[in-house]
C-alpha positions as CSV (number, residue, x, y, z in Angstrom):
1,X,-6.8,5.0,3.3
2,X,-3.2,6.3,3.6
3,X,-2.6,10.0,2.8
4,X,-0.1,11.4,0.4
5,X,2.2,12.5,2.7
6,X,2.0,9.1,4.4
7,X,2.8,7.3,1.3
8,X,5.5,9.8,0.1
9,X,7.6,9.3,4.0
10,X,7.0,5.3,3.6
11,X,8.7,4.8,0.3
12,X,11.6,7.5,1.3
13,X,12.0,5.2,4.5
14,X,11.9,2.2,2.0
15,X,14.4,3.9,-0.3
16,X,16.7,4.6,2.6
17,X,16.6,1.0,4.0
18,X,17.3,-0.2,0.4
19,X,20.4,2.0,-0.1
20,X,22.2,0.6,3.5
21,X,21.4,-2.8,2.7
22,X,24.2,-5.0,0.8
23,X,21.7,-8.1,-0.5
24,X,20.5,-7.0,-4.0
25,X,17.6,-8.8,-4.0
26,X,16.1,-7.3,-0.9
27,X,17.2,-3.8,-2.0
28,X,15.7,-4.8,-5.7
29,X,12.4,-5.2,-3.8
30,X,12.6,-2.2,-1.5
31,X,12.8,-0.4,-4.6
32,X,10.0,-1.8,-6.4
33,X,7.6,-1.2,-3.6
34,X,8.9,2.4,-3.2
35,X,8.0,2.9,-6.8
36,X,4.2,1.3,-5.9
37,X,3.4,3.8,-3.1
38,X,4.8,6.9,-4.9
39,X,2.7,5.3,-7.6
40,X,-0.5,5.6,-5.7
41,X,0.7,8.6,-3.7
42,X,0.6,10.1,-7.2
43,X,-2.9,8.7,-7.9
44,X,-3.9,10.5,-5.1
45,X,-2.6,13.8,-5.6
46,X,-4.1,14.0,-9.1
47,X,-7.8,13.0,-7.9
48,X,-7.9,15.5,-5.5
49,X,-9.8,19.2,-6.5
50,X,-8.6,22.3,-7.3
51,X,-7.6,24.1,-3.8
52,X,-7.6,27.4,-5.4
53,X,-10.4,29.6,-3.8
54,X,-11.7,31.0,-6.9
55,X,-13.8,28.7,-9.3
56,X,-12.0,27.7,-12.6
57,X,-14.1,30.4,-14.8
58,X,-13.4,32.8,-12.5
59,X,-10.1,35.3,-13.9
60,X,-8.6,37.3,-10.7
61,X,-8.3,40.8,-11.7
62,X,-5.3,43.2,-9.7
63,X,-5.5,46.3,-11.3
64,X,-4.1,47.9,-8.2
């Protein structure tokens, strides 16, 4: 299972191939699967937890 990051450098790489390219189709299909990895790279970020190190019902009080 591909990470986030992963995803996010593959369909920047696809993007970039897509932009030298001069056949519209190929670059039309580039895109589209750059758009279906930051899809799921998306996916991904939003199932993963919290990282904050306090638990949600927790308020962080600096009175200092």
């Amino acid at each position: 299972m591909p990470g986030i990051l992963y995803l996010t450098r593959q369909a920047a790489a696809l993007l970039r191939f897509a932009n030298s390219t001069s056949n519209p189709r190929l670059a039309a299909a580039l895109v589209e699967r750059a758009s279906q990895l930051k899809s799921q790279a998306d996916e991904r970020a939003s199932s993963r937890p919290d990282p904050s190190p306090y638990p949600p019902d927790v308020e962080n009080d600096d009175t200092t």
